[in-house]
N, CA, C and O of each residue as an XYZ file, in Angstrom:
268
protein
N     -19.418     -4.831     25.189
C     -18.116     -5.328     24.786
C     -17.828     -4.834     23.370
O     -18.705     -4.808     22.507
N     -16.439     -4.402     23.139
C     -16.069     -3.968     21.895
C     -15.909     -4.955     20.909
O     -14.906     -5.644     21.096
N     -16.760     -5.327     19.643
C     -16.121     -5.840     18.830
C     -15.566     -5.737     17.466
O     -15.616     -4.563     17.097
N     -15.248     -6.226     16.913
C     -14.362     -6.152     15.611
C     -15.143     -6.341     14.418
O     -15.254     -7.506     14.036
N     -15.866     -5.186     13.564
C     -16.344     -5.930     12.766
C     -15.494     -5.982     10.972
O     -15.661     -5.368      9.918
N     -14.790     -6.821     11.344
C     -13.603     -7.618     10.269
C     -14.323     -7.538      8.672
O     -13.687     -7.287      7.649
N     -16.033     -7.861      8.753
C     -16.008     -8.034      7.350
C     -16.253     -6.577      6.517
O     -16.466     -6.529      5.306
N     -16.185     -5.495      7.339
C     -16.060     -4.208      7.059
C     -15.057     -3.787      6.051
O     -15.230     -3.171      5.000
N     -13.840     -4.301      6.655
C     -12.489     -4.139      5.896
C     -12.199     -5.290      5.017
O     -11.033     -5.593      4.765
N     -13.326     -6.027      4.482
C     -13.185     -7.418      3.741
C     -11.376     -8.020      4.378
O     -10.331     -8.114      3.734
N     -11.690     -8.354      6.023
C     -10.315     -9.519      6.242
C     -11.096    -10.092      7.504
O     -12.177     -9.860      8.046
N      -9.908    -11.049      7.729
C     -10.561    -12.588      8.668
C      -9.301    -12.326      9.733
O      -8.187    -11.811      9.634
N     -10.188    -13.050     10.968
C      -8.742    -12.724     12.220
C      -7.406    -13.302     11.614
O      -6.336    -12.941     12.104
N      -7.447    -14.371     10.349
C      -6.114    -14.780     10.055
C      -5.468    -13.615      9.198
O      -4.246    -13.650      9.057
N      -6.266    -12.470      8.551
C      -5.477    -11.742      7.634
C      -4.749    -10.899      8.930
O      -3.588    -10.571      8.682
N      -5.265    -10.497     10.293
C      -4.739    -10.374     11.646
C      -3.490    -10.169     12.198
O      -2.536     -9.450     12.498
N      -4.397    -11.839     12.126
C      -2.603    -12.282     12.622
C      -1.418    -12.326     11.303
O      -0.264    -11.965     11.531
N      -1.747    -12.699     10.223
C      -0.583    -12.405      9.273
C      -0.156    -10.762      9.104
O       0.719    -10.284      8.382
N      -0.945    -10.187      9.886
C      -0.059     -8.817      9.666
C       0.858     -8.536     11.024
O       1.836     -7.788     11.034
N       0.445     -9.143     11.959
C       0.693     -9.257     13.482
C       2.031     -9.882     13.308
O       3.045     -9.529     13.911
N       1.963    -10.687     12.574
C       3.745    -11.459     12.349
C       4.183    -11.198     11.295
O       5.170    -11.932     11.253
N       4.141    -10.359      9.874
C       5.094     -9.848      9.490
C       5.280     -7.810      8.911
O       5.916     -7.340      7.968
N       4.256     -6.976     10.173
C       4.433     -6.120     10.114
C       5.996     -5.540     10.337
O       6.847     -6.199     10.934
N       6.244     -4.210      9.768
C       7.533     -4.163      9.861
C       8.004     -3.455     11.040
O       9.222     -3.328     11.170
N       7.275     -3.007     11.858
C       7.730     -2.250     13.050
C       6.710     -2.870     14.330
O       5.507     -3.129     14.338
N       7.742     -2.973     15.360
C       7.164     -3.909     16.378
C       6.302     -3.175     17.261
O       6.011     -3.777     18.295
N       5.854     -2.104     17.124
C       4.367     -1.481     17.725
C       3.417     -1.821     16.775
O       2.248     -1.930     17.147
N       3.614     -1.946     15.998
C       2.792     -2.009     14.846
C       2.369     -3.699     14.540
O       1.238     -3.938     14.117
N       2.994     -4.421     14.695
C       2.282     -5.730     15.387
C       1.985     -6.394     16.597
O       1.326     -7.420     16.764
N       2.848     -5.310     17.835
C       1.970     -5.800     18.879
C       0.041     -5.293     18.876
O      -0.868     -5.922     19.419
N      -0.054     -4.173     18.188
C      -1.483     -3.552     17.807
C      -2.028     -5.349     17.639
O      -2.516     -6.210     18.372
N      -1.553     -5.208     16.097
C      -2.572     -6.447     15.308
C      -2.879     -7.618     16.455
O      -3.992     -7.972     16.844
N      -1.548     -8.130     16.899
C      -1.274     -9.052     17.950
C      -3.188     -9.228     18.862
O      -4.070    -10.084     18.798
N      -3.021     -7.759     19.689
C      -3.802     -7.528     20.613
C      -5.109     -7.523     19.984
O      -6.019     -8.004     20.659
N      -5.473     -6.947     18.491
C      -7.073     -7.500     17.815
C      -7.089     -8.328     17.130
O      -8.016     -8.407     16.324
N      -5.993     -9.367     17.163
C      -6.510    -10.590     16.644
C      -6.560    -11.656     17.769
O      -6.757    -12.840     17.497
N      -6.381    -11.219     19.026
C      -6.304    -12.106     20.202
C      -8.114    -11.906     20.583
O      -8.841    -12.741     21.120
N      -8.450    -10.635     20.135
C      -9.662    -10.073     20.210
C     -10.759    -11.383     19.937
O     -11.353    -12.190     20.653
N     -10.671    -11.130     18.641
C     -11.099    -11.805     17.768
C     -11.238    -13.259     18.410
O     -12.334    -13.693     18.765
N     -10.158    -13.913     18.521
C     -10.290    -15.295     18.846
C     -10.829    -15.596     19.621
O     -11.901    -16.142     19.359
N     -10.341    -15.392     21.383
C     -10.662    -15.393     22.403
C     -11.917    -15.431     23.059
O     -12.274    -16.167     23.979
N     -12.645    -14.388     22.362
C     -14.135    -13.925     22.810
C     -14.202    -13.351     24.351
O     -15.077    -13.652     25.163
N     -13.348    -12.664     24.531
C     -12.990    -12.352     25.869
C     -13.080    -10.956     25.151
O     -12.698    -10.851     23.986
N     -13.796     -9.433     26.136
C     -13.334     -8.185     26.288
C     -11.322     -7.869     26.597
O     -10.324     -8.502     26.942
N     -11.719     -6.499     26.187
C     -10.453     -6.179     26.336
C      -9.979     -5.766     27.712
O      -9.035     -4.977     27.746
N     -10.481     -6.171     28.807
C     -10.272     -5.772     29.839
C      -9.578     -6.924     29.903
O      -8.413     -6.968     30.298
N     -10.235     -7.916     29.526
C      -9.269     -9.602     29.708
C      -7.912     -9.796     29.590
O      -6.908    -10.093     30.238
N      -8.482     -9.368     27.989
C      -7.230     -9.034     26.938
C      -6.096     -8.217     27.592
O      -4.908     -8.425     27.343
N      -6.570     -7.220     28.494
C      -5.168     -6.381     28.840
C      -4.711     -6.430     29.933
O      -4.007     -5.559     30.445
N      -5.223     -7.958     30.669
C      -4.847     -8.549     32.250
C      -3.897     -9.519     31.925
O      -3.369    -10.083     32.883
N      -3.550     -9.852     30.782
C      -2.449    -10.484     29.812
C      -1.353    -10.043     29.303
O      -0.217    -10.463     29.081
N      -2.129     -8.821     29.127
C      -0.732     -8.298     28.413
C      -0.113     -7.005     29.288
O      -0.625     -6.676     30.358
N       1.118     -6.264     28.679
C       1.246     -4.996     29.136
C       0.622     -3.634     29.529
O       1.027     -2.747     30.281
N      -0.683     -3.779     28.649
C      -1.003     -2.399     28.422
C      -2.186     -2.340     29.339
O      -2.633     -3.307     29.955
N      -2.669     -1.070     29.376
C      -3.728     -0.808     29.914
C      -5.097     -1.130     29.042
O      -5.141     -1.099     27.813
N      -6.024     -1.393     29.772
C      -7.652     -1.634     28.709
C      -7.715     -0.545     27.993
O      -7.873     -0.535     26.772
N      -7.551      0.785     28.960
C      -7.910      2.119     27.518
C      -6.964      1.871     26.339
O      -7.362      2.257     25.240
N      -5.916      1.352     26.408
C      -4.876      1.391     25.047
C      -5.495      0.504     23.927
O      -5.622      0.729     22.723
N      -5.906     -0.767     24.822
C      -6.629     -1.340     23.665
C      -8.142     -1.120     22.960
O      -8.541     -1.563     21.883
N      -8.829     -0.299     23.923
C      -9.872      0.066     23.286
C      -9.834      1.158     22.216
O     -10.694      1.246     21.340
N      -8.540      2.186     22.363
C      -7.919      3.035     21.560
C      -7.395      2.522     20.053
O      -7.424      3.150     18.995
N      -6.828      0.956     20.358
C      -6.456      0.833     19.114
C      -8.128     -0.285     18.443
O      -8.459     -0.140     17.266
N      -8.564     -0.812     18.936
C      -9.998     -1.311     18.089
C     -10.591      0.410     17.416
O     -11.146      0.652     16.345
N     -10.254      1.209     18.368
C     -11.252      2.450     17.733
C     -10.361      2.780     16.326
O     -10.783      2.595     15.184
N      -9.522      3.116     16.553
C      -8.586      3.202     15.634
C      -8.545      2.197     14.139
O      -8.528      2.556     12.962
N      -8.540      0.888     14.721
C      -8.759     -0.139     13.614
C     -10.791     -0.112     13.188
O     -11.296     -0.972     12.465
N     -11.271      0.565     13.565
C     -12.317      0.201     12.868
C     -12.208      1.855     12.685
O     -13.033      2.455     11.996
């Protein structure tokens, strides 16, 4: 399972989600949205993307991306 390791980038799933709700372009916080749901949940992203729109590769694309 992919996880997030947050204290890398010295932030917490809440610095996350505060970017998730006031990033300025709305791809750009559905991203955060989807790794801070990460984070919480404790669920893979396969979970994660039986919820949402996207496919699992998209979200494993953007954790790669964010770390």
């Amino acid at each position: 399972m992919l996880k997030l390791d947050l204290t890398k980038w010295n932030q917490t799933s809440e610095d996350l989600r505060g970017e998730a709700l006031t990033a300025a372009h709305a791809c750009t916080r559905e991203r955060f949205l989807a790794l801070y749901e990460l984070t919480q949940q404790g669920h893979g992203v396969t979970a994660i993307a039986r919820g949402t729109t996207h496919h699992a590769q998209t979200l494993m694309r953007w954790v790669h991306w964010y770390r």
